[in-house]
LUMRO-212590 format. One record per residue (C-alpha): residue number from 1; residue in one letter; x, y, z. Coordinates in steps of 0.2 Angstrom, whole numbers, plus 5000, padded with zeros to 4 digits. Layout:
<sites>
 seq type    u    v    w
 NUM    A    X    Y    Z
...
</sites>
This chain:
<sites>
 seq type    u    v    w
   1    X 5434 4387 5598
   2    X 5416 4390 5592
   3    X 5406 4373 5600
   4    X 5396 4362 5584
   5    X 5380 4367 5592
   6    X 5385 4388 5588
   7    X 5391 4382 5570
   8    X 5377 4375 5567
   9    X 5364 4389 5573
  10    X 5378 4402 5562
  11    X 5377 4390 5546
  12    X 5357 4388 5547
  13    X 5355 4409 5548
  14    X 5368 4413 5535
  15    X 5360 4400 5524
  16    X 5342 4405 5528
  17    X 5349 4423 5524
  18    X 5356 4418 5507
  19    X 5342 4409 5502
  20    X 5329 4423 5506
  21    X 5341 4434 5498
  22    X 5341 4425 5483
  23    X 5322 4424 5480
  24    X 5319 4442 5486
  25    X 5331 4454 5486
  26    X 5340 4463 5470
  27    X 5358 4470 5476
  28    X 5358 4475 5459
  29    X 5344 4489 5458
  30    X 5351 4506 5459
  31    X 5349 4516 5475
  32    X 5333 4525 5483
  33    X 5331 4540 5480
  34    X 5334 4546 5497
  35    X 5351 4535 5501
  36    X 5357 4542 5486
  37    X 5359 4559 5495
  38    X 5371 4549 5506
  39    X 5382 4542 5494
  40    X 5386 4559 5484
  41    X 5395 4564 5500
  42    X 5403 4546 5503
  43    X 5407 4547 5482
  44    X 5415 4567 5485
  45    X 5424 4561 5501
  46    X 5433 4547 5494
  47    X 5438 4558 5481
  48    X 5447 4569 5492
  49    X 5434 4584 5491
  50    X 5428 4581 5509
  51    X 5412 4581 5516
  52    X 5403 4593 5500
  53    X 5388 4592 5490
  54    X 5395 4600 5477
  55    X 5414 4598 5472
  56    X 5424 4615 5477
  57    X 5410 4622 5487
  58    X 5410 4625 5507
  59    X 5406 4606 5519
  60    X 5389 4604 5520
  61    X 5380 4592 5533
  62    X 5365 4587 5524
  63    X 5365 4568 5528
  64    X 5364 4561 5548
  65    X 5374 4546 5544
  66    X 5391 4553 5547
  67    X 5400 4538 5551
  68    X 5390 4527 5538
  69    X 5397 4539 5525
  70    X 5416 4541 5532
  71    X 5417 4518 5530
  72    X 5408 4520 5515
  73    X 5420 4533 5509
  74    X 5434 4523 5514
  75    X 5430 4510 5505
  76    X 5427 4519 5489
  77    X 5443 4526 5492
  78    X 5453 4509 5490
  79    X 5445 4504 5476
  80    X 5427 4500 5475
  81    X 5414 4506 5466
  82    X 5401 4516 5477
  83    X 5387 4505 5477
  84    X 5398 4491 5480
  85    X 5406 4501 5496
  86    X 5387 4503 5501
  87    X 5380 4484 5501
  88    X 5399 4479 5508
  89    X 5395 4490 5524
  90    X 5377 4481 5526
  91    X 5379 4465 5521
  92    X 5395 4466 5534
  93    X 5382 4474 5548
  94    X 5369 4462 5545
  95    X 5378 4446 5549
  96    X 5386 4455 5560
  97    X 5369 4459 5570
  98    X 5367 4440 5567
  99    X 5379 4434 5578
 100    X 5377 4446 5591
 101    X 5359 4440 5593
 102    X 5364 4424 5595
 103    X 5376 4428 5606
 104    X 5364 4438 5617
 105    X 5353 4423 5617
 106    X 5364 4411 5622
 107    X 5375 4419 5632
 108    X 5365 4434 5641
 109    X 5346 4422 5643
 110    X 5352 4404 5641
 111    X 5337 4402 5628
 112    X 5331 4388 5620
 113    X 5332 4383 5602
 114    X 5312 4387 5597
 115    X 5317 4406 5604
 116    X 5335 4409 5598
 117    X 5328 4401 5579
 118    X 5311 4412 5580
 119    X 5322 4430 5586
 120    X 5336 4429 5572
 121    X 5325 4422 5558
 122    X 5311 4434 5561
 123    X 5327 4447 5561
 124    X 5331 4438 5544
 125    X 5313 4439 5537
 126    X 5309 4459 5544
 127    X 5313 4473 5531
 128    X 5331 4475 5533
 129    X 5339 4467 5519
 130    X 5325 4477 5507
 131    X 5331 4492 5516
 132    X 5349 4487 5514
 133    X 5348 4483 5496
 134    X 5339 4498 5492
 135    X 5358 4508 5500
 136    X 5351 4515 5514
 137    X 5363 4514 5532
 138    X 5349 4507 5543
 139    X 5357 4493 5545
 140    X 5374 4498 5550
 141    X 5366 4513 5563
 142    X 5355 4497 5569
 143    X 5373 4487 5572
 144    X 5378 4499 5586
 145    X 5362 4500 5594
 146    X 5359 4481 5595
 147    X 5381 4483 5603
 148    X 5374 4498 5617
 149    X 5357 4488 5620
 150    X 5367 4470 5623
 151    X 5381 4479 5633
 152    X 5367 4486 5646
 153    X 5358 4468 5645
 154    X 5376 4463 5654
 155    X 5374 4475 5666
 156    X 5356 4472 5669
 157    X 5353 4454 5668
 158    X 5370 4446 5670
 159    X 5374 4456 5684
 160    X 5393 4463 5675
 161    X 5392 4479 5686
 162    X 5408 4485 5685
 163    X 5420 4498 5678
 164    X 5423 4489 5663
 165    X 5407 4487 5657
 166    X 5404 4507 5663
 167    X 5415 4510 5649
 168    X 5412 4499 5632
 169    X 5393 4505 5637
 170    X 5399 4523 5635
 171    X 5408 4522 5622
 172    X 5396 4513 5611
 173    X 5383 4525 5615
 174    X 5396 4539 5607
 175    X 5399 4528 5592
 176    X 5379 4526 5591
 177    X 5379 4544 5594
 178    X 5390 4548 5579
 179    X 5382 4536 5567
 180    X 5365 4545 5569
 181    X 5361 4559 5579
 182    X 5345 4553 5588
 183    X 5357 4539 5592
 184    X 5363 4549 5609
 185    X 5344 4551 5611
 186    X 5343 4532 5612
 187    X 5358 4532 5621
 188    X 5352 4541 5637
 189    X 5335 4531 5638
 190    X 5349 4516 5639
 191    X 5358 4524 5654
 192    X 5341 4528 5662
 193    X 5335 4509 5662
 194    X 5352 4507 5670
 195    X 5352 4513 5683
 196    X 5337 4504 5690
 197    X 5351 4488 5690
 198    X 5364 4499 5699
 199    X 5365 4502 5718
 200    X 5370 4519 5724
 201    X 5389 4518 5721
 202    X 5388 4513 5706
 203    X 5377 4525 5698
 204    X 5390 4538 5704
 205    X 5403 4526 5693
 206    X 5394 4526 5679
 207    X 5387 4543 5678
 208    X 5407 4549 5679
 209    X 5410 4537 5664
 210    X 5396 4542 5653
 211    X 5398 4560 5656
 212    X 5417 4560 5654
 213    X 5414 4552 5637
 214    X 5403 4561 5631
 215    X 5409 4579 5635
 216    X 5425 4572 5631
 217    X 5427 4565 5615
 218    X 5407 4570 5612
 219    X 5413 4590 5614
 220    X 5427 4586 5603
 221    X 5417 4581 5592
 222    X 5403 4592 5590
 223    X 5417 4605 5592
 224    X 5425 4600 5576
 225    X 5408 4598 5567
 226    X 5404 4615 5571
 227    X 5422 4623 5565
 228    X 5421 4610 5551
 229    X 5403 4614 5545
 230    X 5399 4629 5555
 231    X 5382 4622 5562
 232    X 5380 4609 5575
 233    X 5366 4597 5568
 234    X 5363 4591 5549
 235    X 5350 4601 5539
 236    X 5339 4589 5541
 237    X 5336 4593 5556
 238    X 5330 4612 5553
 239    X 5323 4608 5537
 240    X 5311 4594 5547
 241    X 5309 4608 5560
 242    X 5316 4598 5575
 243    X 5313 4607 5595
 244    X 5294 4609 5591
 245    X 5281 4595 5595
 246    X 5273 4582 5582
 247    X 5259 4571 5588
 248    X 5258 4568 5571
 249    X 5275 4562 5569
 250    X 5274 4551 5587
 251    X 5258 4542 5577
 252    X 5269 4536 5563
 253    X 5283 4532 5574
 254    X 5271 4519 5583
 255    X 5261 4513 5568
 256    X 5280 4508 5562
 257    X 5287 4498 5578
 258    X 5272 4491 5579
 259    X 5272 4486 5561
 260    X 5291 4481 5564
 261    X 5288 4474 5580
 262    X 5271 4468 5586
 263    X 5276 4450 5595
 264    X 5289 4457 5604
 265    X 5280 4472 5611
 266    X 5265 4458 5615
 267    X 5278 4448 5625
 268    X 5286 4463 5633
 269    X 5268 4471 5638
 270    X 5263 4454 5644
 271    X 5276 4456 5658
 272    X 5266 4472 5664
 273    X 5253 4459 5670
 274    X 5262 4450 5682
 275    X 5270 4460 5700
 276    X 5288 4449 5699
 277    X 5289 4453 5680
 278    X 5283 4471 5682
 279    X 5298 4479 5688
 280    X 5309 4470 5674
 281    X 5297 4475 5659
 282    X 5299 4491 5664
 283    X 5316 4494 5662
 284    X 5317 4485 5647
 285    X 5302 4495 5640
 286    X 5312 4513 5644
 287    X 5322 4511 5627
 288    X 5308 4505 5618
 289    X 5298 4522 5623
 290    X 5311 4534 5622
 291    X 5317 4528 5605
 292    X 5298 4529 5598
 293    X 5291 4544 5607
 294    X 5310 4555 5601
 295    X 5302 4555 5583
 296    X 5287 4566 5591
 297    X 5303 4581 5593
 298    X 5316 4579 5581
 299    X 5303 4579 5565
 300    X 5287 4584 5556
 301    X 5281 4570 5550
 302    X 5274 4579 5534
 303    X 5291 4582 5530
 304    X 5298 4564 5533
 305    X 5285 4554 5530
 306    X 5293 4551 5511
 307    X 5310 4547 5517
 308    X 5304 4533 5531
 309    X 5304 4521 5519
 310    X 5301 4501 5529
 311    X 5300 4512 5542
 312    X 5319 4515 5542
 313    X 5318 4527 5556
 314    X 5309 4517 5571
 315    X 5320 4500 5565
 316    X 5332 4502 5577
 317    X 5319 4499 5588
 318    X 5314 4482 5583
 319    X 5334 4479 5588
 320    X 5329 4485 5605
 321    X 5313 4477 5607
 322    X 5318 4458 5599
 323    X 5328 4454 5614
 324    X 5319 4467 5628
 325    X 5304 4453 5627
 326    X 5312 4437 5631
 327    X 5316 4440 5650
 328    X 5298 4445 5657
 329    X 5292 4431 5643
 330    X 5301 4419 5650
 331    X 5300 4421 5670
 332    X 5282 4421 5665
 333    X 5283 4405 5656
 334    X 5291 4398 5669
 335    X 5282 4405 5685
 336    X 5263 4402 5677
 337    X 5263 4392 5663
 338    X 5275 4376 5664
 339    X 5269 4373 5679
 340    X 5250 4370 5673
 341    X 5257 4359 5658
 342    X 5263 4346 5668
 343    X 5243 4344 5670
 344    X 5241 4338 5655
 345    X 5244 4320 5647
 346    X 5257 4319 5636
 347    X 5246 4317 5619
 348    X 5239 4336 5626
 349    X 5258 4343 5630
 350    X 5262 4337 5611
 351    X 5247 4344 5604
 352    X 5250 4360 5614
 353    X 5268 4362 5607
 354    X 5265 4359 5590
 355    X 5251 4372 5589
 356    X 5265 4384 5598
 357    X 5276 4380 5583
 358    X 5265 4382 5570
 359    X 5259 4396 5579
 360    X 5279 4401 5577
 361    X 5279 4398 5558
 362    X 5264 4408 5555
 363    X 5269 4424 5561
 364    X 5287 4422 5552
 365    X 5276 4419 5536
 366    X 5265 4433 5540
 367    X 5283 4444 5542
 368    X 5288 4439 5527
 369    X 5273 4444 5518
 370    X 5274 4459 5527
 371    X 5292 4466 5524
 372    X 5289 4461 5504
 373    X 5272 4471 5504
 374    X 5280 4487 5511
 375    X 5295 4488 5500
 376    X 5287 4482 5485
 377    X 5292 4497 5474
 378    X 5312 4497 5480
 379    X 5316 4488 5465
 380    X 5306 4498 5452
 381    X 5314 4507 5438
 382    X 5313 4526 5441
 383    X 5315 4540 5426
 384    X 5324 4550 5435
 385    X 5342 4539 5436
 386    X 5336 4537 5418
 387    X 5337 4556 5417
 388    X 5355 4557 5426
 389    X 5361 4544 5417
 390    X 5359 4554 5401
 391    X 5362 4573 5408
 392    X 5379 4565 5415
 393    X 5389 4566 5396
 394    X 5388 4583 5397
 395    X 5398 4587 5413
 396    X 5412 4596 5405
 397    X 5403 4606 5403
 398    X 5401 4613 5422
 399    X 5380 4613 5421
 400    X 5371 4617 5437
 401    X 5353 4609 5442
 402    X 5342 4615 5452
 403    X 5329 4600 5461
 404    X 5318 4594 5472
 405    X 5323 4577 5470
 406    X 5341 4579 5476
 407    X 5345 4560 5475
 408    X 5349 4550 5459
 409    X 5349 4567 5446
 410    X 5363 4573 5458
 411    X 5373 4556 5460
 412    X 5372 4549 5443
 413    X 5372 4566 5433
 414    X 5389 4571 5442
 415    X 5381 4589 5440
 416    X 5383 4603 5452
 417    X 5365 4603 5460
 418    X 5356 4614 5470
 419    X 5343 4607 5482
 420    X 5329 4618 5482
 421    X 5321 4611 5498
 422    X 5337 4613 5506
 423    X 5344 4596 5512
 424    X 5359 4599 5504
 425    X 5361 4616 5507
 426    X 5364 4626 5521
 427    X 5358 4641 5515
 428    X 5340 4636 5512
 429    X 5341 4625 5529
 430    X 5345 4640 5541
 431    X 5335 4652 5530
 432    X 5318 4643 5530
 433    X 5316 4643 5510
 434    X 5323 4645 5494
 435    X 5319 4662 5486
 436    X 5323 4672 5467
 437    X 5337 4681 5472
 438    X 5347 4665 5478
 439    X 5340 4654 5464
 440    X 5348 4666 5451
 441    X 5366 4665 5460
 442    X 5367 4647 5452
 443    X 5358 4650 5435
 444    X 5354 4633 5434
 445    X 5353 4625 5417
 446    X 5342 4614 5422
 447    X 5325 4614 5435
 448    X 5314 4600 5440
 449    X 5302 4597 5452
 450    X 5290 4585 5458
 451    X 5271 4592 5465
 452    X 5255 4589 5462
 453    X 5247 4596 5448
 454    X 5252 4599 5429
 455    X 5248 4609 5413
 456    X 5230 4598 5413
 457    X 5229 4600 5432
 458    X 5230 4614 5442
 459    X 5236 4614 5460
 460    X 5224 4612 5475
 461    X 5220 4625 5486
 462    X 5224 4617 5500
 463    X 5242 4616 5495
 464    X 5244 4634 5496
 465    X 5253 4636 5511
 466    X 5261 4622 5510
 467    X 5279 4624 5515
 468    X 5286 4611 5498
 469    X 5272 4620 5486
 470    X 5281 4637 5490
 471    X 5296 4631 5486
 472    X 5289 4624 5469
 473    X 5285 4639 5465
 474    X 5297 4649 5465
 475    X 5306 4636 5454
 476    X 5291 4639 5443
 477    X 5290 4658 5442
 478    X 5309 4656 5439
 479    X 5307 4645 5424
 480    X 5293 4656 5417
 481    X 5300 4673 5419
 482    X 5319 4667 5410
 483    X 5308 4658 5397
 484    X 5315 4639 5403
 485    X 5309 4629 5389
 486    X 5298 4615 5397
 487    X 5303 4598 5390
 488    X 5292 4586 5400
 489    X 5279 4585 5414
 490    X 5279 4566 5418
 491    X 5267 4557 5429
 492    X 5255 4543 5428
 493    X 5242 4552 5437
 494    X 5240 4572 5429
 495    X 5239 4576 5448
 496    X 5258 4569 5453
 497    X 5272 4573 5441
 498    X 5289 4576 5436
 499    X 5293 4594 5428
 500    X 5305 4598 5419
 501    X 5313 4613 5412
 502    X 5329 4617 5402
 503    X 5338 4633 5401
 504    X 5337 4643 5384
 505    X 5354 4648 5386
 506    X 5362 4632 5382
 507    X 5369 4625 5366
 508    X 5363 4608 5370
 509    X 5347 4616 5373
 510    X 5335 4606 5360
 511    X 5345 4589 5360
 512    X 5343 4589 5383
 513    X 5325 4593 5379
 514    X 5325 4579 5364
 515    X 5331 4567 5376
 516    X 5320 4570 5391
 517    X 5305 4572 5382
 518    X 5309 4556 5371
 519    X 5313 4543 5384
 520    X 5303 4529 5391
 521    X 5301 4539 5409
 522    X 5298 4525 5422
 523    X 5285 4534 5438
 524    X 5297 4529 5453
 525    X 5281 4522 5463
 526    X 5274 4510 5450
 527    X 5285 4505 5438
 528    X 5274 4513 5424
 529    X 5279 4521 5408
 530    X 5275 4538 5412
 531    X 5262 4554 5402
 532    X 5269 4570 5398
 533    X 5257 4578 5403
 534    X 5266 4593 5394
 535    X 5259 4586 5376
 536    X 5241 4585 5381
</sites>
C-alpha cells in the first residue's frame, strides 16, 4: 500500500495540475495546425482505412508518431470522439510522467521534499499541458523517454546491474523508438552513458540484449514498415532533408533546452567543476548531448522551425535533464556546501534557507511566465478550421484540395487533400517537389496557400530560391493558367497571407467563393479579423 507521505506528495501534484489547468489551459480549442496532420491518420485508422491520408489511396507515413496514432486510433475506434481520443492519451501520459518522477526521486535519489516539490511542479508549470492541449503527442513520446532514462538511473545509480534490468531498458528504447524515430537516436546515447556503470562482463550482457531487440523485433518492424509503406522513414524526414548537416538547426535545438531547461543544465554543469562529481555529470550529460545535438542531422531547421511549437522537439530533453541534475547537485551539496553552513548561527542558516526557497518560488514563477508567453497563440481562433468547417457539407460530393496547410482544411473538411509540400504524400517527399503535370492528376477544386506577398505586395527576391516559394508557385501558375477564380487573399499584414482559389468547374463555384470571401477569417498568429487583400 502507497505510504500517507506518497498520497500526499500525489494529491498536492494532481491538484496543483488541476488548478493550473484550470486558470490556463483550454482542452476545448481545436487542434494545432500541425497535430492535426496526426489525427487524420489516427481518424482514417480507426475507420478501418489504415494508415492513409486520403481514404482509398495507397499508406502513407507522413506523421513520426506511429504509436501515438495506433492508441489514439484505438480509442477513436471504441467510441470517442477524436479530439477526446487525443487529450485522453496526454492527460493519461502526463500524470503518468508525474508519478514516475516521484518515484525516481524517492526511490532512485532518496531526495528531499524542497527537491521532489520543485522537479514535478516545475514539470507541471513547463509547456507541456499547452502542448498537450493544443493535440500534439509530445507528451506521450516524452512518457517513454522519462521510462528508458529512469531504467538506466537503476542501472547507474542504484547499482540493478543485471539481466533483468538489461531487458526492460531494451525494450523501452524500442517502444521509444517506435513512438518517434529520433527516439532510437536517444535511445543509443542511453546505452552509451551505460556502459561507464558496467564492468567488462556486463557490457557483453547487455550489448547481446540491446542488439537482440533491436535487430529483433526492431527488423521486424522496419521490415513491415517498408512492405506496409514501401519506404523506411516518414516523409518528414526527406521533406526536412535529414543525413545532411544544420548548424542552424543545432542553434535552435539549444536556444530550446535551454529555454526548457536552464536550472537543471546549471546544476548538472556545476558538477563539471568539481573531480569526484565530474565523472558522474558526464554520464548523465551524454543523453542530454546526444538528444540536443541529433536535431543538427535529422532536419533543416528552415523547414521545422514552424512546427517546433514550445519547442516540442527538444522536450524530451527537459525529461532527461530534470532528474540528470539532482546527483552531481547533491554530492556537491553535501561534500562542499553543508559542511560550511554549520558555520553559521542559526538566525544565518534560517535566513539562508528562506532565500533558497524564495530563490525556488521565483524560478517556478518565472516558468510559469515563460511556458504562458511562448504558447500564447495556441488557443487563437484560426480561419482556416473556419474554412473546413464550412468546405465540409460538400463532401458527397468527392472534391479534392490541394494545400500548404495540410492540417485543419484536411481534418475538418473531410476532403481528399493533396499536400503540396509533401508531408502527406510520398510522391512529392521522394521526388523533391511538386510539379504541373502531378498537380493536374488530382484537378483539385480547391488551392490555397500561405506565402508572403499578395495582390498589393509582390514577393521578395530573396524568396526566389526558396524551396516552399517554388512550391507556391506552381500552385499559382496552376490557378492562373485553368482560370481558378480567387476568392480571398487573407492576412493581416499584405506581406503574410492566405490565398485562396476555387475551381471554375464547380457548380458550387460562386456560393464556396461567397463563403470564403464573406467570413470573418481569424489570422491563426494573432487572433485578428483578417484583410482580403484580394479587394484592395
Amino acid at each position: 500500500m502507497l505510504k500517507i507521505k506518497h498520497l500526499i506528495y500525489l494529491s498536492i501534484f494532481l491538484i496543483t495540475s488541476y488548478i493550473f489547468s484550470s486558470l490556463f489551459i483550454n482542452f476545448n480549442s481545436h487542434p494545432y495546425e500541425d497535430a492535426a496532420m496526426t489525427m487524420r491518420y489516427a481518424l482514417n485508422l480507426a475507420n478501418g482505412h489504415g494508415l492513409v491520408w486520403n481514404v482509398g489511396e495507397q499508406p502513407v507515413s507522413g506523421s513520426n508518431d506511429f504509436l501515438f496514432i495506433i492508441i489514439v486510433g484505438g480509442l477513436k475506434f471504441i467510441g470517442l470522439n477524436i479530439e477526446s481520443a487525443v487529450l485522453y492519451v496526454n492527460i493519461f501520459s502526463f500524470v503518468l510522467i508525474l508519478f514516475l518522477l516521484y518515484y525516481a526521486l524517492n526511490k532512485i535519489f532518496n531526495a528531499g521534499t524542497l527537491a521532489t516539490l520543485f522537479v514535478c511542479l516545475f514539470f507541471i508549470f513547463s509547456p507541456i499541458l499547452f502542448i498537450s492541449s493544443a493535440y500534439f503527442g509530445t507528451v506521450f513520446f516524452s512518457l517513454f523517454v522519462l521510462s528508458t532514462w529512469i531504467l538506466a538511473l537503476n542501472i547507474i545509480i542504484k547499482g540493478k546491474k543485471n539481466r533483468s534490468y538489461f531487458w526492460l531498458f531494451s525494450i523501452s528504447s524500442l517502444l521509444m523508438g517506435m513512438s518517434r524515430a529520433e527516439g532510437c537516436i536517444i535511445a543509443l546515447f542511453m546505452f552509451i552513458s551505460l556502459l561507464f556503470s558496467l564492468s567488462r562482463k556486463q557490457i557483453k550482457d547487455l550489448f547481446i540484449i540491446f542488439t537482440f531487440i533491436f535487430l529483433f523485433f526492431g527488423g521486424a518492424y522496419l521490415i513491415w514498415r517498408w512492405n506496409y509503406f514501401g519506404y523506411l522513414f516518414p516523409n518528414p524526414f526527406y521533406i526536412k532533408e535529414g543525413g545532411n548537416l544544420y548548424l542552424a538547426s543545432l542553434q535552435e535545438s539549444t536556444h530550446n533546452v535551454r529555454k526548457l531547461s536552464l536550472p537543471f543544465i546549471i546544476c548538472l554543469f556545476s558538477g563539471f567543476v568539481f573531480k569526484d562529481t565530474r565523472k558522474i555529470s558526464f554520464q548523465l550529460f551524454i543523453p542530454v548531448f546526444g538528444a540536443t545535438l541529433m536535431w543538427m542531422i535529422i532536419s533543416n531547421c528552415e523547414i521545422c522551425h514552424g512546427m517546433n511549437f514550445a519547442g516540442r522537439y527538444q522536450f524530451p530533453v527537459m525529461v532527461i535533464l530534470i532528474l540528470s541534475w539532482y546527483p552531481p547537485s547533491i554530492k556537491i551539496f553535501t561534500n562542499y556546501i553543508k559542511p560550511k553552513l554549520k558555520n553559521f548561527n542559526k538566525k544565518t542558516s534560517l535566513s539562508l534557507k528562506l532565500i533558497y526557497i524564495f530563490l525556488l518560488i521565483f524560478v517556478l514563477a518565472k516558468e510559469i511566465e515563460s511556458s504562458r508567453k511562448w504558447t500564447r497563440h495556441v488557443y487563437i481562433k484560426d480561419g482556416r478550421y473556419d474554412v473546413a468547417i464550412m468546405l465540409k457539407k460538400y463532401i458527397k460530393n468527392n472534391y479534392t484540395m490541394a494545400v500548404t496547410e495540410a492540417g485543419l482544411l484536411p481534418l475538418y473538411s473531410t476532403w481528399k487533400t493533396l499536400d503540396a509540400y509533401g508531408y502527406n504524400d510520398s510522391w512529392i517527399a521522394h521526388n523533391g517537389t511538386i510539379d504541373k503535370e502531378y498537380l493536374s492528376n488530382f484537378s483539385p477544386e480547391i488551392i490555397m496557400w500561405h506565402e508572403y506577398f499578395s495582390p498589393i505586395t509582390p514577393p521578395k527576391k530573396e524568396r526566389e530560391n526558396d524551396s516552399w516559394f517554388k512550391m507556391v508557385k506552381v500552385l499559382k501558375d496552376y490557378a492562373e493558367e485553368n482560370e481558378y477564380v480567387l476568392a480571398a487573399v487573407y492576412g493581416v499584414q499584405s506581406d503574410n497571407t492566405h490565398y485562396y482559389y476555387v475551381s471554375p468547374n464547380i457548380v458550387e463555384k460562386d456560393e464556396i467563393v461567397s463563403s470564403i470571401k464573406n467570413m470573418d477569417y481569424y489570422w491563426y498568429e494573432s487572433g485578428e479579423i483578417s484583410t482580403n487583400f484580394n479587394e484592395k
